[in-house]
N, C-alpha and C positions, 0 to 999 in steps of 0.2 A: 597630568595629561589632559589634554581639550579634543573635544571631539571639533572637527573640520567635514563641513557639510557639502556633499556635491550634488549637481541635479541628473547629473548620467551615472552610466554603472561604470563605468572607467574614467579618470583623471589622469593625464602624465605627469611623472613627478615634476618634472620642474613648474609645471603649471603649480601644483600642490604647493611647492616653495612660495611662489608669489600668494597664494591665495591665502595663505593658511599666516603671512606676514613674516615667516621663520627668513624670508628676504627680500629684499627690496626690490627688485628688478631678474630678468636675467641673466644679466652680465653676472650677478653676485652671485646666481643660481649654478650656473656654469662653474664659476671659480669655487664652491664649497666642494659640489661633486667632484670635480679633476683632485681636491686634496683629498677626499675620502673621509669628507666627516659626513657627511649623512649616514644614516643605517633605514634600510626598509627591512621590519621584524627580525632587527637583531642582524641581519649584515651589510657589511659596507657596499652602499648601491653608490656609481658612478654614471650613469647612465639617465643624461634630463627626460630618453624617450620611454623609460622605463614606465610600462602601467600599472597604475595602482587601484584596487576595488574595495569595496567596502569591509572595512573590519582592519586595514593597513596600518600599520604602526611606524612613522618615520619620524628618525631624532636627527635632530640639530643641537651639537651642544648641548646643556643641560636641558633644553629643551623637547618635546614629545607631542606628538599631537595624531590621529586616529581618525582616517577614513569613514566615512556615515554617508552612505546613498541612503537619499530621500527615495 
């Protein structure tokens, strides 16, 4: 797991997706959530306007990475 750094106290996930590189744009962002492979702390989040705050836990495929307000 890698920690992913914000400069406010909330992120939306999909912003998190592009930010954090787990996707590329998104359009990609979009298409991962509608299939339900993301998880925020362990359940399946569909939703790009979903917020996230510091200490957030979201997987992409073997992937993981953890919310950090500055």
């Amino acid at each position: 797991m890698r920690d992913v750094e914000i400069s406010d106290e909330m992120i939306r996930l999909g912003q998190l997706l592009k930010l954090s590189g787990l996707v590329e744009d998104g359009t990609e962002a979009k298409e991962v959530l509608e299939e339900g492979l993301v998880t925020v702390n362990g359940a399946v989040e569909t939703r790009r306007g979903k917020q996230l705050v510091d200490g957030d836990r979201i997987a992409l495929d073997e992937e993981e990475v953890r919310v950090v307000a500055r």
